[in-house]
N, C-alpha and C positions, 0 to 999 in steps of 0.2 A: 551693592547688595540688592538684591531684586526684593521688590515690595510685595509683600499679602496683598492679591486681591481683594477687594472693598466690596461689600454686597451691596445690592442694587437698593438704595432705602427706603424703606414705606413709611405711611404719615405714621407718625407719635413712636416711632420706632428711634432709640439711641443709635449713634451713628458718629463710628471714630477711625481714625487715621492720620496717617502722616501727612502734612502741609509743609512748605515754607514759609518762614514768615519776617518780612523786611525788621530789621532793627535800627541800621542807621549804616551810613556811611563807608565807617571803616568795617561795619561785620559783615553785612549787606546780607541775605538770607539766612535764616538760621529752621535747621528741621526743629519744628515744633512735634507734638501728639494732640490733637485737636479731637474734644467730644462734645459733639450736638446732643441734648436732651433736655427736655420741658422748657421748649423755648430761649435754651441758654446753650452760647457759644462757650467755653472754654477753651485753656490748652496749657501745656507742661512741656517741661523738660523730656521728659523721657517719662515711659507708663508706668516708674517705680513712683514716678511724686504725685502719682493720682489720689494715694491714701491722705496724704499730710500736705501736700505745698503746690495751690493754685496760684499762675502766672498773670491769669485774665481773665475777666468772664464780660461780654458784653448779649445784653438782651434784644433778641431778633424781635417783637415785639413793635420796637422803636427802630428798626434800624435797615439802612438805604443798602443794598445787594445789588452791586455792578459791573459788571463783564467788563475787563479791557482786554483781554486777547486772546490767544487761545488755550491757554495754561494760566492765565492772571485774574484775580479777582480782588473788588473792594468791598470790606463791609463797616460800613460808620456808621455810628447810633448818632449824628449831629454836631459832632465836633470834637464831643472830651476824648472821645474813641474811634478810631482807625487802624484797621489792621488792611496792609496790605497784603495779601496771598498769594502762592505760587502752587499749582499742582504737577502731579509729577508726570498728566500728560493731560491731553482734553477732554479722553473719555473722563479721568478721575478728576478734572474742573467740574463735568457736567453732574457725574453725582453728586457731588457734593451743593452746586448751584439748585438742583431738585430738590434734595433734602432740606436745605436752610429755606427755600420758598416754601415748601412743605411745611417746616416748624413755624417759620415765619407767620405763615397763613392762621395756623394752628392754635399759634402766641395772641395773636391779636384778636382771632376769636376767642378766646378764654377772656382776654382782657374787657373787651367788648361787653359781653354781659359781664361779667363783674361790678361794671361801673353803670349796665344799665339795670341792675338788680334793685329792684326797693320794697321787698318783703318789709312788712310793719314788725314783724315780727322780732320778739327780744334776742339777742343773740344769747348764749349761754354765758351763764355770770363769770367774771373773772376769779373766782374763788372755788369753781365749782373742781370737786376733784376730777383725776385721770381717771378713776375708775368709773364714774358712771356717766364720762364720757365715751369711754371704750363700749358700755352697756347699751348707750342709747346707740351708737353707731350698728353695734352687733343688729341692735334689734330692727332698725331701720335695713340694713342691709338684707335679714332673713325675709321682711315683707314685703322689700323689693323681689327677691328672690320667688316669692310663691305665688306673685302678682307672672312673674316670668314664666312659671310653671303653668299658671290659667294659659296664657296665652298660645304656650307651646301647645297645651290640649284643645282649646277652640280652634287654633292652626290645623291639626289631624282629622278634627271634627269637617268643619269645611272644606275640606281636601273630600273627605269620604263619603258625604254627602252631595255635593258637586259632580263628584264623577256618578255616583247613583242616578240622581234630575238629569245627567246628561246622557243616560242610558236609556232612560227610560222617555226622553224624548226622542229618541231617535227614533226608540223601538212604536211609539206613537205615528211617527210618519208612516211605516209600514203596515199601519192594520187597517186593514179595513173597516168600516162601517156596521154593526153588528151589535152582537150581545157583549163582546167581550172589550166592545170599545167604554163603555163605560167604567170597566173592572181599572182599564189602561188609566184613566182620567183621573178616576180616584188614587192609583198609587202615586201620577206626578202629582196629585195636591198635595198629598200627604208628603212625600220628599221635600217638594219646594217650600211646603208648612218647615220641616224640621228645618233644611236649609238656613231658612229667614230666625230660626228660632238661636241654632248657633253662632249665625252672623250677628243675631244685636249682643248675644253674649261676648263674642269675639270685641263686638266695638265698645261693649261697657267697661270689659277689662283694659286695653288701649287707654279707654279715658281715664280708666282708674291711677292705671301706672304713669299715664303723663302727667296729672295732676299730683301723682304723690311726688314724682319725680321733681315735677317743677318746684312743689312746697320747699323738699330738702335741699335742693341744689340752691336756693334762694338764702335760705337758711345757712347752711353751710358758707357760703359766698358771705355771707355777712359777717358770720362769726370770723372767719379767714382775715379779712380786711379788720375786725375789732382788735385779733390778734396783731395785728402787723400795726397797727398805731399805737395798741399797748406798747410790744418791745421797742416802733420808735421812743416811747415815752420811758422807758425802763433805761435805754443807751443815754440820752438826755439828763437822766438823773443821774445813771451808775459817773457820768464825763463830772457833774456838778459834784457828786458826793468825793472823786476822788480830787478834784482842785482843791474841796474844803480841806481832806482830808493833810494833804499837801501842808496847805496853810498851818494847820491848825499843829502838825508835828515841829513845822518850824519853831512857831509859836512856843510849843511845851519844850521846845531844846533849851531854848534861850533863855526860857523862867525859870521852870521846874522841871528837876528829873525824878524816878524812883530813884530809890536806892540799890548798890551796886549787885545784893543778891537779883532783886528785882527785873532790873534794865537787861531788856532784853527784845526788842523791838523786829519785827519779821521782817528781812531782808526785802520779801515780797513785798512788801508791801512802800518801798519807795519809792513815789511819783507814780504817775500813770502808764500806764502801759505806751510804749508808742507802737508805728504800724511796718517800722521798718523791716520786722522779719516778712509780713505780704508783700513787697516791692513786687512788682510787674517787670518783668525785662525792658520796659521802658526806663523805668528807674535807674536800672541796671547801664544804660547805655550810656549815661556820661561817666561812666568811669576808663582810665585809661590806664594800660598794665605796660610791664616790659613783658618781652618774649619769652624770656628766659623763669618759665614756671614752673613750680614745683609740682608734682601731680600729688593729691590725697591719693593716702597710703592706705586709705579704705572704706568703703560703704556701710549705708545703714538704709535699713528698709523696715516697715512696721512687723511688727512681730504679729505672728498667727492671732486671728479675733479669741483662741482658746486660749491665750495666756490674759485677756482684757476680764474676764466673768471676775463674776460677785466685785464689780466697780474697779478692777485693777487693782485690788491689794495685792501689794506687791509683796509684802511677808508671805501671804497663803502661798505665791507662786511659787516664791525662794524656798517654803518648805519642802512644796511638792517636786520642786526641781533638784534639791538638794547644793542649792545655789546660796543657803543663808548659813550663819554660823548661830540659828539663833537666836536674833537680836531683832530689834524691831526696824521698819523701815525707814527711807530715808525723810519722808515725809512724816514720819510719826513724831521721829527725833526733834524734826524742825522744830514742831509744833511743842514738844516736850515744854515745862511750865515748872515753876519754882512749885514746891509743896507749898508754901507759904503763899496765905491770901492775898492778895495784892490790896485788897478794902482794910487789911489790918495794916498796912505801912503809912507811914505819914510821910508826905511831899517833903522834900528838902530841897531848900532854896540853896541855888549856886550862881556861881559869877556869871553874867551876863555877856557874854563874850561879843567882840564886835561883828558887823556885819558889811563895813563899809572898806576901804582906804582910800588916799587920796588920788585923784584919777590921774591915770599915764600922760606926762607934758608930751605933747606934739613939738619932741625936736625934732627937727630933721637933722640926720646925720652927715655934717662938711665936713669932708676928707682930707679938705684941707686946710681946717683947723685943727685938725689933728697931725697932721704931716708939719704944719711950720712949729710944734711943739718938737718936734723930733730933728730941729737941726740944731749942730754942733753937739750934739748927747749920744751917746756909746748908746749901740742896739740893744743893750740888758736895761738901759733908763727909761725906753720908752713906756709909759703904763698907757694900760688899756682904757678906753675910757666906760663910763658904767652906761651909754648906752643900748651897750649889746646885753645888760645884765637886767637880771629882776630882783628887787627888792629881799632878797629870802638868800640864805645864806646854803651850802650843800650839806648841811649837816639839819638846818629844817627840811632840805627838799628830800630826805632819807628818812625823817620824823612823819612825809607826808604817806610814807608804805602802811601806817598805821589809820587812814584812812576808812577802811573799813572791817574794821578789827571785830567786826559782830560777826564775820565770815568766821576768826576762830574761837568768837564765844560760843556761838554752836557748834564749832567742830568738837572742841572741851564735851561736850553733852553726847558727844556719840558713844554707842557701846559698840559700834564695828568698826573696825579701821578701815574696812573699804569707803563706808560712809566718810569718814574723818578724814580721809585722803580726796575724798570730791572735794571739801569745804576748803583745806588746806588749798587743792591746785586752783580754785574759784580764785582765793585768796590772792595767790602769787600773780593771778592775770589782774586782778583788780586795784593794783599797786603802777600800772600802765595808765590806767584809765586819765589820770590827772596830765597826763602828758601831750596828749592828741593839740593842745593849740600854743603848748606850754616852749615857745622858741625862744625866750631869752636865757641867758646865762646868770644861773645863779654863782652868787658869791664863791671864791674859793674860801675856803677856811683859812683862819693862820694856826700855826701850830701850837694846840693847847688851847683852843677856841673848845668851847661844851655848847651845847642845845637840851633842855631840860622841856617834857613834855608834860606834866603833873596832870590826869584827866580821870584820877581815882574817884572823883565824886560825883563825872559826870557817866562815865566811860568805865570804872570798876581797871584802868590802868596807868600804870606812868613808865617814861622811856627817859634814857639818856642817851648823848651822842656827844663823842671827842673827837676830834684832829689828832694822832695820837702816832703820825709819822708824814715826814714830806721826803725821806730816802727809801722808800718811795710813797708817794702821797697816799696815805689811806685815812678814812674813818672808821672809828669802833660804836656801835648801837648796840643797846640793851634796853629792853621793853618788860617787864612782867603784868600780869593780870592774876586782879584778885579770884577771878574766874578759872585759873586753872591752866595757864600757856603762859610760855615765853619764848620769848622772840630773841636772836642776837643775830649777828651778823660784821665782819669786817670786809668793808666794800675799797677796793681801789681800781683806777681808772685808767685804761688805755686809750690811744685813740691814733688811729689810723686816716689820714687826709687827703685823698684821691682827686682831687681838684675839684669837680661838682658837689661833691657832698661830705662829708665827717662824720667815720662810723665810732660811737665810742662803746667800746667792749669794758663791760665791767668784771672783778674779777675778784676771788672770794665767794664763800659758801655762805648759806644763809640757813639760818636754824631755826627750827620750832619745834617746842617739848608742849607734852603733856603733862603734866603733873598727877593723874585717876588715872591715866591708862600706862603712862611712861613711854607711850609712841614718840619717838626721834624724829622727826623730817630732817632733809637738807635737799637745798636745792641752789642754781648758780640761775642770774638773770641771764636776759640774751643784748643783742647789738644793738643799740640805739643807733638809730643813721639819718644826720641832718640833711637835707636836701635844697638846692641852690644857694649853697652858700657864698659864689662868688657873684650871681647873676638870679633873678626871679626872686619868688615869694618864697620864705622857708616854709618845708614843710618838714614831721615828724613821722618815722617808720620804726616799727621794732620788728625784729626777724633774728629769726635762730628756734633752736629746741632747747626745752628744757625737760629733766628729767628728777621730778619730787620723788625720794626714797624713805622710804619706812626702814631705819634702822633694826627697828626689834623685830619685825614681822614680815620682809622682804617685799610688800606689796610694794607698786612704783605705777605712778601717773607719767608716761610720754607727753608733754604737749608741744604741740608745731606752731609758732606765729608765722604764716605764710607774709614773703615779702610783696610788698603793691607789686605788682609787674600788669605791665601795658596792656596785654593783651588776653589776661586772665579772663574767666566769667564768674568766677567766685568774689562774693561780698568782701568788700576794702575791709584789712584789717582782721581778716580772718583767724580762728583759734581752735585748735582741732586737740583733742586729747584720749588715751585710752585708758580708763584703772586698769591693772590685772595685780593677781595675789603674784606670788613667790613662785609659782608654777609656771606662769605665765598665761594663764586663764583670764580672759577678759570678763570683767563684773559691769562696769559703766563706762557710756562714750558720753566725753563731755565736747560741748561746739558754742561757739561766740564768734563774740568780736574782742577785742582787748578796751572798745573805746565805751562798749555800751553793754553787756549782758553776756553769762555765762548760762549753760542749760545742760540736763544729762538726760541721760536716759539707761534706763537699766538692759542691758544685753540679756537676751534669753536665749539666743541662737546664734553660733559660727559660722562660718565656714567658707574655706577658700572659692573661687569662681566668679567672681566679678571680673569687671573688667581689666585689661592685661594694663600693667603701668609704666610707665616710662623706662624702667629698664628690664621688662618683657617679664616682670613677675606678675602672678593674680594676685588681684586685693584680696582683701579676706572682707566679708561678708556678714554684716551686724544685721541681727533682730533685732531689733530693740521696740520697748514701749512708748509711748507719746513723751516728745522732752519736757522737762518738766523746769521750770527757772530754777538757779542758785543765785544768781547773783544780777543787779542792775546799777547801772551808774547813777546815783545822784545829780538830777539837775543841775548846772551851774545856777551861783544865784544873780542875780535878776543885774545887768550892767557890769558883766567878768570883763565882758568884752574893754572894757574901760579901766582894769583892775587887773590887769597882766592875767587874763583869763584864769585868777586864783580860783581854788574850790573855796567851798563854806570852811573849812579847817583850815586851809592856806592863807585864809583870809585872818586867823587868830594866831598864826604862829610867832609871826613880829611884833604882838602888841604886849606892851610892858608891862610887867609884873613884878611885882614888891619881893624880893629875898631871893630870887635868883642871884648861880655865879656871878663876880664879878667879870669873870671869864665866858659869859653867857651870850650868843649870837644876837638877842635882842638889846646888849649893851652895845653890839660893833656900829661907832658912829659916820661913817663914810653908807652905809646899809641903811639904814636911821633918815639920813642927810636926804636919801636917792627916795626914798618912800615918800618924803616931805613934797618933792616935787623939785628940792634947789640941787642940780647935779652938777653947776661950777661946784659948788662947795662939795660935794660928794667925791667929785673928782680929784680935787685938793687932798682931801681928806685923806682917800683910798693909797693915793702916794705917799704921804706921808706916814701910815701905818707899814707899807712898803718896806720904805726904807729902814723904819724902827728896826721892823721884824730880821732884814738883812743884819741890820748891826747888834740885835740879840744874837743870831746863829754864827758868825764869824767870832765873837765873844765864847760864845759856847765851843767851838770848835779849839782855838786856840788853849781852850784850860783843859780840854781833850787829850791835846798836843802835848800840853806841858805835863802831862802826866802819864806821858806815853814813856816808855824806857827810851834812857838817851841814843841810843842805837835808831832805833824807828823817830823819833825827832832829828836825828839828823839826815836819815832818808827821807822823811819828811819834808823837811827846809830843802834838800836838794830837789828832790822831783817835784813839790809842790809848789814850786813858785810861779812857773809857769801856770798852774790850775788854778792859784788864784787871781794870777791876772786874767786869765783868760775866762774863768768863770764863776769865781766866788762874789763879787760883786752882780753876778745877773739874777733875776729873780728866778729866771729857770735851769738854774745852773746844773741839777741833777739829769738834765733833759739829753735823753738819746735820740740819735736819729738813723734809721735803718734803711737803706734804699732797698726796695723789690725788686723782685723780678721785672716789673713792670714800669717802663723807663718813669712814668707820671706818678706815682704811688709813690708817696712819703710816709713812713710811719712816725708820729710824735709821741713824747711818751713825757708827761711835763707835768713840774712841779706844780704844788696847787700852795704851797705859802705864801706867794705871792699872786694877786691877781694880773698879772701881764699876760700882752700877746705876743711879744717878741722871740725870738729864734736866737739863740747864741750857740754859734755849733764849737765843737773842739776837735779837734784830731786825739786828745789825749783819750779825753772821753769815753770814744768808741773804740780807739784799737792803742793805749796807751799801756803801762806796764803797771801802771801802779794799784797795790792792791788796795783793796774793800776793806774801809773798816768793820763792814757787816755785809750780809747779804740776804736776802729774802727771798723764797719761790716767789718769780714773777711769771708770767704770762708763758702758758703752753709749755711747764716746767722748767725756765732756763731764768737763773739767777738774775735776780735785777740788782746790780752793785750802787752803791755810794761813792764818789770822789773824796768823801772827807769823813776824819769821825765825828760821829755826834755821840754826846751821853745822855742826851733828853728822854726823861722817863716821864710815860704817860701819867695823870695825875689819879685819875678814877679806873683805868685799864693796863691788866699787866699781859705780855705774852705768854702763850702757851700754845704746848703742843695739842692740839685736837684730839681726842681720846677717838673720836670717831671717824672721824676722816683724814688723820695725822696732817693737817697742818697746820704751820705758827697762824694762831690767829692769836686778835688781842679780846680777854674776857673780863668784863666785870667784877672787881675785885673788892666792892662796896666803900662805903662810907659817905658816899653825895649826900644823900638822903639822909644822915643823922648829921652831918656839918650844916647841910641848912635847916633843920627842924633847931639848932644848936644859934645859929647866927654865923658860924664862926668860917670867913673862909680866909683865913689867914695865910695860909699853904696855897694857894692861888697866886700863877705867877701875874703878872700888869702888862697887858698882850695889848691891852686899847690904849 
């Protein structure tokens, strides 16, 4: 594509174009947009990120300009900054080398006096308003102005008078000596009189305006410089007030809260801002992608300066656009406030929850203390050992989605659903967040295990969660809030093991109600995918789409977790989302990361014409207003790194509590054991719960059998003897295994009653005759059968058909909560 022409540039003139500009190694040149003005190098992406997203800025000012060849150039300000440059030929080196010595020059005389400026003079007080700063400027400016105006007319004066005295001497040379030479003498006095009289006016004006000039430029220069040490001193403070502030919330978690009308604390306001969204494509260049990228499926560009007036209210805009339904905006909701005074509540003291646990033992993992445990022992006896695990069982680590659950205490307060559908998909990304360092293996549950969340006094909610089947392994969670939402969800797990890495797909729908609006969500997670699991350091990717549905209202949130790939340029861990109503009308584009911040922006403008995408369609093309935050990640606290990188929550989930189940993940003592720091005893432990739990389910199964009609018991005894030699004794006995297309790709799909890593395959298993005592939609609609029957019924959770998405999940059928307000958990089977 052949380049625009670049105009030739004159001093103090802006001055922009395309450059190349070195990045590193494997990218080696990359086209920048580079704009020279008031002494300041910039450059971007592309001329859309001129309005919102600078890459660089380095000041000519301070900074060394060097030729190496005949399209190459360097410009370093002394070391922090270096850019090396490429032009796209030598004439357009040369301009641009003229321009930057030009500003260069420019820069450093402005700097120059600046610094040799020492008017006495007070600078304007810091309190003084806008307005009669703008007044003194106006007025100084108009008597610079009329000082310009003398000058212009003693200019025409001199001019006119000049050429007269040079007439009139000329015409002196030619006269002769006479009566009329005196007349001549007299008119050049009189001329060269006027002459001299316009010149000293001419020179008084001059003096006048360089002096006044100099007073304000002096003036000004100072105020300038008062300005720019204030705001240092203003960043200084704003950096101090927000560590206080930090401090001081932790501080009021852990003491005292309001009460649950009350508590309601601005998402915004979590920790300090960090600067990761400015990154420089330097920053940008230690990341490494694979090839295989997805393209964003669409742009966004500032919306026209006419939808920004009277501050960006966004309501006025949506009225005039016919873009609102009415209701107030997203910002106002946030902000929305109990009617009741906050000064009328009394502080109420609540539990003190921990902040510490005891730091991760530095074992190292011997392979082969594990391997001489595994001779003479059947492949279904090997247990896992709990070093690949953390401390936190999978039914806290489902408790931890509740994280940041102040995302749907304001969605509860919204009166639009589109709004309420931002807060919602914030939500569903912010349930990631705990995950980014989170590489051990939390506990499997054993079946009939509960997790009890109780956080009504801090938090305004309480959750539970069961183990509530291992044909095939799932969880049942149930969450309400005194605020107006609940949560449920039954999650089971697949997982797919491709040699480098282990993708686990989870499967089940996830629900959240309104209670004041009666808006429905559902939404399904995406892929979690471990990485070097046989060889390197682990690491954590999420990828896939997810798509949040408003059952009563049809609106639907799209979001894409792009996968890391190599060779991307797009920020790690990317999060890309559109709202649109039931029309399919886009309202807000929401963009993050999963690991750290959610933001939107309200769409004012459509429309296709962007650039063509990977499979030769055009993007479609967002207006949108400045993004604005929904959501940030909570700091870890202070030493995670030592603490299986838990969040502040994660860090309370295992600590014991008086009248919890007997059946409650904080009584499972092999979990208990591993947290203490002693993991022989953990390990010990973890088997021998094991084994219990084996010889519960072959108990269970057997009084199944016997109560089966004698026909199907004695098909039974025939075909089953084989399945249970060959898998009723393995802890993963329900486990299938599916070979791919793809000769290395294994798919595993395994029990979670037992914590093992062993493999027990069967021929019957996979392609045997025997039928299912039961079956459930599994994965990608194809039944996921049982080898055996079971009659275990869940204790707190009964199945049901989904009124809304028709499928068996397990719901909440009550009574936890009055058996332990009661004492009584008698009905509780003895799983520890």
């Amino acid at each position: 594509m052949s380049e625009p022409k670049a105009p030739t540039p004159a001093p103090g003139d802006t001055y922009k174009g395309w450059l190349f500009k070195w990045t590193n190694y494997i990218k080696g040149y990359q086209r920048r947009w580079f704009v020279l003005s008031n002494g300041l190098l910039s450059y971007y992406r592309t001329q859309a990120e001129m309005g919102h997203t600078c890459r660089g800025t380095i000041n000519l000012a301070t900074a060394n300009i060097a030729v190496e060849d005949s399209c190459n150039f360097v410009i370093s300000n002394g070391g922090t900054q270096t850019y090396h440059l490429k032009a796209s030929s030598e004439v357009e080196r040369q301009r641009w080398i003229t321009a930057l010595e030009l500003a260069k020059a420019k820069a450093f005389r402005m700097q120059a006096e600046s610094d040799d400026s020492g008017d006495d003079s007070t600078p304007p007080a810091a309190g003084q308003g806008a307005g009669s700063r703008n007044s003194e400027v106006q007025s100084t400016l108009r008597t610079l102005g009329s000082k310009v105006e003398d000058l212009s007319t003693c200019n025409d004066l001199i001019a006119k008078h000049g050429s007269a005295l040079q007439r009139s001497l000329s015409e002196l040379e030619g006269v002769r000596l006479g009566g009329e030479t005196s007349e001549k003498i007299r008119q050049v006095t009189e001329r060269a009189t006027l002459f001299r009289i316009t010149s000293n006016a001419m020179i008084n004006a001059c003096r006048d305006f360089l002096a006044l000039a100099q007073t304000h430029s002096k003036r000004w220069q100072k105020a300038l410089q008062a300005e720019r040490e204030q705001r240092v001193r203003l960043e200084e403070t704003l950096e101090q007030l927000a560590k206080q502030h930090n401090h001081l919330e932790r501080a009021f978690r852990g003491a005292t809260v309001l009460p649950a009308s009350q508590s309601n604390p601005a998402i915004d306001s979590k920790g300090p801002v960090s600067g990761k969204g400015d990154a420089s494509d330097e920053d940008e260049e230690n990341e490494f992608f694979d090839a295989c990228e997805d393209v964003q499926e669409f742009i966004t560009v500032p919306a026209d300066p006419k939808y920004h007036r009277s501050g960006s209210n966004v309501s006025g805009i949506s009225s005039e656009l016919g873009m609102d339904d009415g209701t107030t905006s997203l910002d106002e909701q946030s902000l929305a406030s109990n009617p009741e005074s906050p000064q009328s509540q009394e502080l109420v003291p609540v539990r003190k929850r921990r902040t510490r646990i005891p730091d991760k033992p530095n074992y190292s993992l011997n392979l082969w203390s594990i391997m001489k445990n595994c001779i003479g022992k059947e492949l279904s006896k090997i247990p896992m050992p709990v070093n690949f695990n953390e401390p936190l069982s999978m039914l806290q680590r489902l408790s931890e989605d509740l994280e940041y659950y102040e995302l749907l205490d304001r969605a509860a307060k919204c009166q639009s659903s589109l709004e309420q559908m931002c807060y919602v998909a914030a939500f569903t990304v912010s349930s990631y967040s705990t995950t980014v360092h989170r590489t051990g293996k939390p506990f499997n549950p054993l079946l009939g295990e509960t997790f009890e969340l109780d956080r009504v006094q801090e938090s305004g909610y309480r959750s539970l969660c069961e183990q509530v089947s291992h044909h095939p392994p799932a969880a049942a969670h149930h969450a309400i809030s005194e605020r107006g939402w609940t949560l449920r969800q039954e999650i089971a797990l697949a997982s797919k093991f491709r040699g480098k890495y282990l993708s686990i797909m989870p499967l089940g729908s996830i629900h959240c109600i309104f209670e004041k609006s009666t808006n429905h969500y559902t939404w399904k997670k995406v892929t979690t995918t471990v990485h070097n699991i046989i060889v390197g350091k682990l690491w954590i990717d999420q990828s896939g789409e997810i798509d949040v549905v408003n059952h009563k209202t049809g609106d639907r949130c799209h979001l894409k977790f792009a996968p890391y790939s190599y060779f991307s340029r797009d920020v790690a861990r990317k999060v890309t989302g559109v709202v649109t109503d039931k029309d399919g009308k886009a309202h807000y584009v929401l963009s993050g990361t999963w690991d750290e911040k959610m933001e939107y922006s309200r769409v004012m403008q459509s429309s296709r014409g962007g650039e063509n995408g990977a499979d030769g369609r055009q993007k479609t093309v967002y207006q949108t207003l400045k993004a604005k935050e929904l959501w940030r990640k909570t700091p870890l606290p202070e030493g995670a790194e030592n603490m299986y990188y838990f969040s502040t929550l994660a860090l309370t989930l295992n600590e014991l509590e008086e009248g919890v189940a007997p059946t409650d993940s904080r009584r499972r003592p092999d979990q208990r054991l591993m947290e203490q720091g002693r993991w022989e005893e953990a390990n010990a432990e973890k088997q021998r719960l094991e084994e219990k739990q084996r010889t519960v389910r072959r108990e269970r199964e057997r009084e199944a059998n016997r109560a089966a009609s004698p026909s199907e018991e004695g098909k039974e005894s025939a075909d089953g003897a084989l399945i249970e030699d060959s898998i009723s004794d393995s802890p993963l006995k329900s486990e299938e295994v599916e070979i791919a297309s793809e000769p290395s790709e294994t798919t595993y799909k395994t029990d979670t009653d037992e914590t093992s890593s062993d493999l027990s395959l069967s021929t019957e298993t996979l392609h045997g005759s025997h039928p299912p005592a039961y079956s459930m939609e599994g994965p990608y609609g194809a039944p996921v059968k049982s080898g055996h029957q079971d009659n275990y019924k869940s204790m707190w959770f009964e199945q049901l058909v989904d009124p809304v998405t028709g499928e068996p999940t397990h719901i909440y059928k009550g009574g936890y909560w009055e058996a332990k307000e009661q004492g009584n958990w008698d009905s509780c089977p003895d799983i520890f």
